[in-house]
C-alpha positions in Angstrom: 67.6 -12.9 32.5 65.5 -9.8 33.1 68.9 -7.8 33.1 70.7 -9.2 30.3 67.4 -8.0 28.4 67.5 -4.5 29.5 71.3 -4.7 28.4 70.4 -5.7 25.2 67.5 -2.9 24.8 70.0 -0.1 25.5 72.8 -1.5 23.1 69.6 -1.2 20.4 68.7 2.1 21.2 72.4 2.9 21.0 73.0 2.0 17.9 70.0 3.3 16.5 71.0 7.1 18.3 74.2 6.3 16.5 73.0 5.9 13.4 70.8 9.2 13.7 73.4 11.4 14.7 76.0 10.3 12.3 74.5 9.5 9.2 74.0 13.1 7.5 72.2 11.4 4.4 68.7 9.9 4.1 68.8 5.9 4.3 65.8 3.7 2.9 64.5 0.4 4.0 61.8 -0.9 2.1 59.6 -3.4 3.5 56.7 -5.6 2.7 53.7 -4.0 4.5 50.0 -4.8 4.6 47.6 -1.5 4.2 44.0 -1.9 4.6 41.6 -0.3 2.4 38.3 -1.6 2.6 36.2 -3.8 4.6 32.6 -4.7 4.4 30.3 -7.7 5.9 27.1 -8.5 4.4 24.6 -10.8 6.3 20.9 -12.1 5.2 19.5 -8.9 7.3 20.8 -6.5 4.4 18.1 -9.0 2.6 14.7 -7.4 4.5 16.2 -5.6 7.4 16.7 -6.2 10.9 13.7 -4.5 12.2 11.4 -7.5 10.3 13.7 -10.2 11.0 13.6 -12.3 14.3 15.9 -15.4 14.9 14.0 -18.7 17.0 15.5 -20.9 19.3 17.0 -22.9 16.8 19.3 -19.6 15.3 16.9 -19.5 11.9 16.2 -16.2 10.7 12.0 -15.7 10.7 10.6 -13.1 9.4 7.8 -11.4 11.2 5.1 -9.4 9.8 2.9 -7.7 12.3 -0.2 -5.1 10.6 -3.7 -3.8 10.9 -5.1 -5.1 8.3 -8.4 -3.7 8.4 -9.4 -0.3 10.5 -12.5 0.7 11.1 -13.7 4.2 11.5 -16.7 5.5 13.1 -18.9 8.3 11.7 -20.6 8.5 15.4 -17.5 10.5 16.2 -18.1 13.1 13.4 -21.0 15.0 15.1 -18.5 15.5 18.5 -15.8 17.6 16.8 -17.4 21.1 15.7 -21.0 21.8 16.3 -22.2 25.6 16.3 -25.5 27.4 17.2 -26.5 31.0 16.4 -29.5 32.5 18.3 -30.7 35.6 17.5 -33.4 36.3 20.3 -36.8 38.4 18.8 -39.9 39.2 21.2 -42.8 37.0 19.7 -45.3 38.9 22.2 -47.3 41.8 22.0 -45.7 45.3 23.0 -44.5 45.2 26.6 -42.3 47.4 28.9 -39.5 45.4 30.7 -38.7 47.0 34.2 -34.9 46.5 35.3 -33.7 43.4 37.8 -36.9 41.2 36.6 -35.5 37.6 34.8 -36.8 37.3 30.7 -38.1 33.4 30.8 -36.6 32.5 27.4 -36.9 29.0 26.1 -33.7 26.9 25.7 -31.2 26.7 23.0 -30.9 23.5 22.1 -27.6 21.4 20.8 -28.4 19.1 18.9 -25.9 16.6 17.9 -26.7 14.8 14.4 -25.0 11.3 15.5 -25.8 8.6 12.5 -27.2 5.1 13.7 -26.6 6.0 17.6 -28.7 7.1 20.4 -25.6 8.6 23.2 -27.1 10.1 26.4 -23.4 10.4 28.0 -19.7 11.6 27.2 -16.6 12.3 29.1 -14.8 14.8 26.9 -11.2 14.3 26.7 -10.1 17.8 25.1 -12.2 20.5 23.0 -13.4 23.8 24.3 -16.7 26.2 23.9 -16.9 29.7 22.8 -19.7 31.8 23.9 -20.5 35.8 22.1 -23.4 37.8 23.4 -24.5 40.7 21.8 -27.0 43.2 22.4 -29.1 46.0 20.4 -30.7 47.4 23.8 -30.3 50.8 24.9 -30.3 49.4 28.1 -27.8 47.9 30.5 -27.8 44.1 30.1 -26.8 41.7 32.7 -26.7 37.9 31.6 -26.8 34.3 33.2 -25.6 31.8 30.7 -25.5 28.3 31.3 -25.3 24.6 30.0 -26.7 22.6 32.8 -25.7 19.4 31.8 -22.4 19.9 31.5 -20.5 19.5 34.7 -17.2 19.1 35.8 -16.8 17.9 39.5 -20.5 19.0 40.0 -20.3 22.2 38.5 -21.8 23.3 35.1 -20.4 25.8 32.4 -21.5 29.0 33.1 -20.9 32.5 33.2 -22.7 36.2 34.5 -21.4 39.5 33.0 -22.9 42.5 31.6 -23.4 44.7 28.4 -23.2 48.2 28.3 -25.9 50.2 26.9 -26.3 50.0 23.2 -25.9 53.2 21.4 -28.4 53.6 18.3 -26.4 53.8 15.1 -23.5 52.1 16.1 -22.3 47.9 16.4 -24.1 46.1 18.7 -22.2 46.1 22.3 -20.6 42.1 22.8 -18.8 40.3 25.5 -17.2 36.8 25.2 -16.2 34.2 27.2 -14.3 30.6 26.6 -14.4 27.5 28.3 -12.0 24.5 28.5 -14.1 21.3 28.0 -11.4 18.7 29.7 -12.6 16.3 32.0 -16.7 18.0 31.7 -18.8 15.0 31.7 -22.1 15.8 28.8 -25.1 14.4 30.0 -26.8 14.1 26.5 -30.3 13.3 27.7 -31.4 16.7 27.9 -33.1 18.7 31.2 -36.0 16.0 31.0 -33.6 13.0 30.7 -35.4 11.4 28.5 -33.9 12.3 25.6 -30.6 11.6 23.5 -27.9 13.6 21.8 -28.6 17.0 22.6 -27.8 19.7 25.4 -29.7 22.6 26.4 -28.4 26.4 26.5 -30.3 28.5 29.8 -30.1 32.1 29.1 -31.6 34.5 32.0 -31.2 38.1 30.7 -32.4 41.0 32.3 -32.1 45.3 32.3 -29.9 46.5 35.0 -31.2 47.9 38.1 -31.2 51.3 38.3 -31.4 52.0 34.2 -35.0 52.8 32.9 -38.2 50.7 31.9 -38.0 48.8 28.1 -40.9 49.2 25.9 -40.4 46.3 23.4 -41.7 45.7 20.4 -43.6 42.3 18.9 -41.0 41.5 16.6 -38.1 43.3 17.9 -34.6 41.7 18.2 -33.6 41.8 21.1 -29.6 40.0 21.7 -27.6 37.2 19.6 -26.0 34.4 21.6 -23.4 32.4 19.8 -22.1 29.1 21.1 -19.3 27.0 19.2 -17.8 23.8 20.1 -14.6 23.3 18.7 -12.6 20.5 18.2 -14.2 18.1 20.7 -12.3 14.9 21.3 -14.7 12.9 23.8 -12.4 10.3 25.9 -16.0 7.8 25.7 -18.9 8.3 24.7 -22.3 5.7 26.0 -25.6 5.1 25.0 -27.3 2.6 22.3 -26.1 1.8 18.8 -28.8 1.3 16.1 -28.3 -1.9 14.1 -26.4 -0.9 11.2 -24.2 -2.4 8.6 -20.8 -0.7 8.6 -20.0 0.1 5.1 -16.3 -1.1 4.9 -14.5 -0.9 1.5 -11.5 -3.3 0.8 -8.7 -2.6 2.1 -5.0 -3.2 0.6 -2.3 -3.6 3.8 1.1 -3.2 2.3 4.4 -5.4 3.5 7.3 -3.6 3.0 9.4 -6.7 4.6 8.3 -9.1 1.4 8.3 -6.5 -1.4 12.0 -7.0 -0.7 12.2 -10.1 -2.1 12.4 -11.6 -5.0 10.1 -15.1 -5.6 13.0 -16.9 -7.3 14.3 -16.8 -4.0 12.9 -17.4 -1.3 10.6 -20.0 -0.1 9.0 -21.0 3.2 8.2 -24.7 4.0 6.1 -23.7 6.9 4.2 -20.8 8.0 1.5 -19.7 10.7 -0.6 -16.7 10.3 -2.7 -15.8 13.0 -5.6 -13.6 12.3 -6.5 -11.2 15.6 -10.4 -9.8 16.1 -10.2 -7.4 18.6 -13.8 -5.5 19.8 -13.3 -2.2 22.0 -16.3 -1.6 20.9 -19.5 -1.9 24.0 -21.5 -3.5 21.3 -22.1 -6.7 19.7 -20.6 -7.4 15.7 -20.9 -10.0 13.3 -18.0 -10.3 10.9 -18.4 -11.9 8.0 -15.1 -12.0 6.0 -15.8 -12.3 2.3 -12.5 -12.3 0.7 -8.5 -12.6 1.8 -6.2 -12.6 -1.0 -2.7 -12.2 -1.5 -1.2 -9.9 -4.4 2.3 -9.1 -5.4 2.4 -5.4 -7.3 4.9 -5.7 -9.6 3.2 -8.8 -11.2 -0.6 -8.4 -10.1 -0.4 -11.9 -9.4 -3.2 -12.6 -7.1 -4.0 -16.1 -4.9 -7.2 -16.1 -2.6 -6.8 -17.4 0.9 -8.8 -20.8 1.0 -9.9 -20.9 5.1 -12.8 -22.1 6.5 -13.1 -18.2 8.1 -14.2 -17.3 4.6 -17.8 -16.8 4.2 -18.4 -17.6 7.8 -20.8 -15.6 10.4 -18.8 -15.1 13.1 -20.4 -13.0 16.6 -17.6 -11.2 18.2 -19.1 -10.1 22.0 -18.9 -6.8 23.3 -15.7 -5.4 25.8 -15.6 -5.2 28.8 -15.4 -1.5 30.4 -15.9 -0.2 34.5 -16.6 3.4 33.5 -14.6 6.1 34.6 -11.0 7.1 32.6 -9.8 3.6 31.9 -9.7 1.8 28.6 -12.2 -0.8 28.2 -11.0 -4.3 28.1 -11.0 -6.0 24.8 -12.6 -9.3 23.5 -10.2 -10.8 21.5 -10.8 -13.2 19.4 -7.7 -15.3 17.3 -7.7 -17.6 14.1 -4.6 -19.4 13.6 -4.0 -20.3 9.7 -1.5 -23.0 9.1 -0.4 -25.6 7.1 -2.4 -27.9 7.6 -6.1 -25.9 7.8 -5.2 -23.1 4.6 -3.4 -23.2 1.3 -1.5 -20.6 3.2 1.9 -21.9 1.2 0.1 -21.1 -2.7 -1.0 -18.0 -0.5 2.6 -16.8 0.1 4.2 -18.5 -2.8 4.5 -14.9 -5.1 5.6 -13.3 -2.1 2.8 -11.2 -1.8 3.4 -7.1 -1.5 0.2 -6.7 0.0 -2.6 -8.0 1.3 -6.2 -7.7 0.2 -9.3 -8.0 3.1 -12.9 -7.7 1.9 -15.0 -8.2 5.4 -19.0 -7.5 6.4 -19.6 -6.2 10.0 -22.3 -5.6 11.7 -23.2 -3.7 15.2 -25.6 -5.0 16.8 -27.2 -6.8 14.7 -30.0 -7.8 17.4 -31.1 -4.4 18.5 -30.3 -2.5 21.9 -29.9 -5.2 24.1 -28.0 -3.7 26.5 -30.2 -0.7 27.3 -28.3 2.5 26.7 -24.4 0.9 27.9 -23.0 0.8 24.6 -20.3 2.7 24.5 -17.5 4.0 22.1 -13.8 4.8 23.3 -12.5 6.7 19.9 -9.1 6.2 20.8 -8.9 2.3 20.5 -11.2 1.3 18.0 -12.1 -2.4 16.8 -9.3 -3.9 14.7 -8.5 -6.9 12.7 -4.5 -7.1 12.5 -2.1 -10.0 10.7 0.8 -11.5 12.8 2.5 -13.7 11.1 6.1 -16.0 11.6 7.8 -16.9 8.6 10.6 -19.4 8.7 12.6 -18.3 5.5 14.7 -21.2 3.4 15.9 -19.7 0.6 16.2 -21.1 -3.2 18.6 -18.5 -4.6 19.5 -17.9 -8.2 21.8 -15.1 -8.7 20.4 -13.6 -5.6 22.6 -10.2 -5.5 23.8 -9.1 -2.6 25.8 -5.2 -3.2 27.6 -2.9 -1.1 29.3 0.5 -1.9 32.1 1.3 0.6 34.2 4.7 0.4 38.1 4.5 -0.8 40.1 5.3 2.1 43.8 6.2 0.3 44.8 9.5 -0.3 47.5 11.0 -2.4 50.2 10.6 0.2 49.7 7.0 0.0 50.1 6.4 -4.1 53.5 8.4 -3.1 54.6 5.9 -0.9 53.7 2.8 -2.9 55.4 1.4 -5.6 55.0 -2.3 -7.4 51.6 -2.5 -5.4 49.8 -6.1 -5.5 46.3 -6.1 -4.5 44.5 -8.7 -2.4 41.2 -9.5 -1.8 40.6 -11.5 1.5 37.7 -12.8 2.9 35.8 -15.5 4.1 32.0 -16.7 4.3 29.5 -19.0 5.9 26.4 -18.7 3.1 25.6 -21.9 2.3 25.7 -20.8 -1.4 28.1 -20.7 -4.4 28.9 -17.0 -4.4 30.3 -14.8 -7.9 32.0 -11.6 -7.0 32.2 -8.9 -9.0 34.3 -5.5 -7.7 34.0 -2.4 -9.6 35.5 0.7 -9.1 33.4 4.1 -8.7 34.4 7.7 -9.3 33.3 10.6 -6.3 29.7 10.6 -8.7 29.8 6.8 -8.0 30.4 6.2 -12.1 32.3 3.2 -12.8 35.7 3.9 -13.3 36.6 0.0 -14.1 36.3 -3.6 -12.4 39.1 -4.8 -10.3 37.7 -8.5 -10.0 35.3 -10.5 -12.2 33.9 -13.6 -11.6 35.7 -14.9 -9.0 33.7 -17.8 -7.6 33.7 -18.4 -4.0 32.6 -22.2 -2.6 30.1 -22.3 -0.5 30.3 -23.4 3.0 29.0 -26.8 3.6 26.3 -27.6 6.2 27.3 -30.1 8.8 25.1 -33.5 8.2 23.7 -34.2 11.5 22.4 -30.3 12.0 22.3 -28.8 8.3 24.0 -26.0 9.7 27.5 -24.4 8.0 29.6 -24.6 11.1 33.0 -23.8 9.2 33.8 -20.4 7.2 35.4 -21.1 3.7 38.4 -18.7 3.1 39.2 -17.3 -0.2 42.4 -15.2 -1.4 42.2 -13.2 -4.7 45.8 -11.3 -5.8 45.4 -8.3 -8.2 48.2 -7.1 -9.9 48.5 -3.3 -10.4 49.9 -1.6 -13.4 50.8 1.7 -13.7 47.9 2.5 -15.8 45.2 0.5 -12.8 47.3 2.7 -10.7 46.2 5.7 -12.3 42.4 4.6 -11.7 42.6 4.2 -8.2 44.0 7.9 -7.3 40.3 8.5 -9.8 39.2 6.4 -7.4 36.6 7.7 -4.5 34.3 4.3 -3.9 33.9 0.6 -4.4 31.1 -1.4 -4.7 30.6 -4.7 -4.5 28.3 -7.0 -6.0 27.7 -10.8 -4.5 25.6 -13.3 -6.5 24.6 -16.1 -4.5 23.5 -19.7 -6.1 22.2 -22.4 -4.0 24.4 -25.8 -4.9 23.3 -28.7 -7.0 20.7 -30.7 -5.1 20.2 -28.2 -2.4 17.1 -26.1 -3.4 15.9 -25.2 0.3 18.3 -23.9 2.4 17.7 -22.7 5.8 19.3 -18.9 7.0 20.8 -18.6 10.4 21.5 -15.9 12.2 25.1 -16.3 12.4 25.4 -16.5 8.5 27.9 -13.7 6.5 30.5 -12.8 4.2 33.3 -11.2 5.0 35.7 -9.0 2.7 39.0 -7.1 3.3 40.8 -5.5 0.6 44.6 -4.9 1.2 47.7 -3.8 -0.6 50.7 -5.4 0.0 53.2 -2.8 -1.2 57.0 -1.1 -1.2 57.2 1.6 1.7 59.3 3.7 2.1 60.8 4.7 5.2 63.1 7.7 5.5 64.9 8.2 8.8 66.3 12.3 8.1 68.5 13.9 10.6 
């Protein structure tokens, strides 16, 4: 058998030789061939996108909503991010002379930072740095000592000696700088007496030179300017004791991209569960009293309030947990599940809301300093109230448009080879809805050049009884006939779009979407080639 094949392949290749080498003129065969030209699938993610859309156990499409719908900021971090202190140093004494190598005794600069409603006496700082100018009108030799006692890292505090040349009268005063990286320094905050709160304390120890001669000074007379800057301080924690205070808190509009995607003819959800997430990093007690929830959809200004019994409600959220050292605290967290069957969470979501509107009351510890200086503050995860929410979509769809624009693939080589052309829209779909289709034809400025199919209404696919779910794609077949004058469109031809209006059957006004759902479309031309075999 396998021989008497291999016979018959060489007596074909023969012939075919045969006719190559003695045929001198060209010899057509025209042949019914299929060309593709387009393809597109559309699927219920095109609807909201697939980063919002998760699918259950079951295969329904949910959509997911995840937000922060109300962040709090802190002015207690506002005093920790630039704070500067210019000290120009005058002799308030009588008229002395100052011998070289003895210490000047000055008081301390003080740092004091302005923090609203908060008492801190620690912070590790994260980042930030300090820079330090001393200068001098002495006509002496100046050596310095310049420290900040209380702020240490592994032990060690900032500080610097150096020394300034002479100062020559009638010129600048003579300067010297110096910069420090504030990273990983630890700020003790209660001062050199420790019993204070949000300050440091600047030691300066100046003194003439040895060897250069005896100061008379002045009463009066200035002496040096020391400059100290903090710059962009970013403190990784910061402890001590929060004042009671009432954080003021304006309303706050969170937008959802996922639903402003949607139109409210058209979708519907028979169930949904919001959960509403309290989260304190904050090492003090609040009380949060939420005043308002409401949902509002933008284009309409339609707005429904959120009927919970949440609303109006004290509730004491306790403080977070937190070892010390580098690592986050530890959140409480505190959840409030709105359903069914405890909210009008269905009226809520019935406009599909665009955004959603918080008006909350909070308050830090609202019974005083009961922790005794171990509040504490990590900037970088503040306290939170976020929406997660799981939204089983059915839809109720009334010309619910579905479109796609998908680039002409045949070039002018391929109108050359086809003659009599027909046509033929293929496809197939699972959507559980009646769909129109409507095909139009787009110039390279995506213009519309003319429609190649109108109207054409495609069943819809029908569930299975015992699981609801369309199991079975319907097929559909559309011929288009090409005249010479449609022909001369489609070489104008540089993109088609099309445009599919789904209707929800008679009877059927909630429909549940599935993962698997689509429609499928192929455009081919069935079509005269020719084929030219040339010596």
């Amino acid at each position: 058998m396998y021989l008497y094949s291999v016979k018959k392949l060489f007596l074909f290749l023969g012939i075919l030789v045969g006719l190559l080498a003695c045929n001198p003129s060209e010899t057509d065969w025209d042949v019914e061939a299929l060309a593709p030209i387009m393809h597109s699938r559309m699927t219920l993610q095109n609807l909201v996108g697939d980063s919002s859309v998760a699918v259950d156990p079951n295969g329904q499409l949910v959509l997911e909503i995840q937000g922060n719908a109300l962040p709090i900021n802190l002015d207690t971090l506002s005093a920790f991010r630039t704070l500067a202190v210019n000290d120009t140093f005058y002799w308030d004494y009588p008229a002395i002379t100052i011998y070289p190598g003895i210490d000047m005794q000055l008081p301390p600069i003080y740092m004091n930072f302005m923090v609203p409603n908060a008492e801190m006496v620690e912070a590790l700082m994260e980042g930030g740095r300090i820079d330090v100018a001393v200068s001098s009108s002495i006509p002496r030799k100046m050596n310095f000592k310049y420290s900040i006692p209380m702020a240490r890292l592994n032990g060690q505090a900032i500080g610097f000696s150096g020394s300034l040349a002479a100062w020559v009268p009638g010129q600048n005063p003579v300067a010297l700088s110096r910069s420090f990286d504030l990273a990983g320094h630890r700020l003790d905050l209660r001062g050199l007496d420790l019993k204070g709160s949000n300050r440091l304390e600047i030691m300066v120890l100046p003194s003439i030179a040895a060897g250069e001669e005896p100061l008379n000074v002045q009463q009066g007379q200035a002496l040096f300017t020391i400059a100290t800057q903090f710059k962009d301080m970013d403190p990784l924690w910061l402890r001590g004791a929060f004042l009671p205070q009432e954080l003021s808190i304006p309303a706050s509009l969170t937008r959802i991209p996922e639903l402003s995607k949607l139109s409210a003819d058209a979708v519907q959800f028979e169930q949904a569960r919001v959960v509403l997430r309290l989260e304190n990093t904050l090492g003090a007690e609040l009380k949060v009293r939420p005043r308002r929830f409401w949902a509002e959809r933008s284009e309409s200004g339609l707005q429904v309030d959120l009927q919970h019994d949440i609303i109006n409600k004290n509730l004491w959220i306790d403080r977070a947990v937190w070892t010390g050292g580098g690592a986050a605290p530890a959140p409480k967290t505190y959840t409030y599940e709105i359903n069914n069957q405890n909210s009008n969470i269905l009226d809520f979501l019935s406009a599909l809301p665009d955004e959603i509107g918080v008006e909350v009351d909070v308050s830090i510890n609202p019974l005083g300093n009961t922790a005794g200086f171990m509040d504490f503050i990590y900037p970088d995860a503040l306290p939170k109230f976020s929406i997660d929410a799981r939204l089983p979509m059915k839809f109720s769809a009334q010309n619910l448009a579905f479109t796609d624009t998908v680039a002409w693939t045949l070039k002018e080589s391929d109108y050359k080879a086809l003659n009599n052309a027909t046509l033929w829209l293929k496809g197939e779909t699972l959507f559980p809805f009646e769909t129109r289709l409507l095909i139009e034809l787009l110039d390279a400025n995506r213009q519309v050049l003319d429609t190649l199919i109108q109207n054409l209404i495609v069943p819809a696919g029908q569930p299975n009884p015992n699981t609801g779910i369309v199991e079975q794609a319907v097929a559909f077949n559309q011929s288009i006939e090409v005249s010479e004058a449609k022909l001369g469109v489609l070489k104008q031809t540089a993109f088609v779009k099309l445009k599919a209006f789904l209707n929800t059957p008679p009877g059927a006004n909630l429909v549940s979407m599935k993962s698997h759902y689509y429609m499928d479309f192929r455009l081919v031309a069935r079509a005269g080639v020719n084929i030219g075999f040339n010596r």
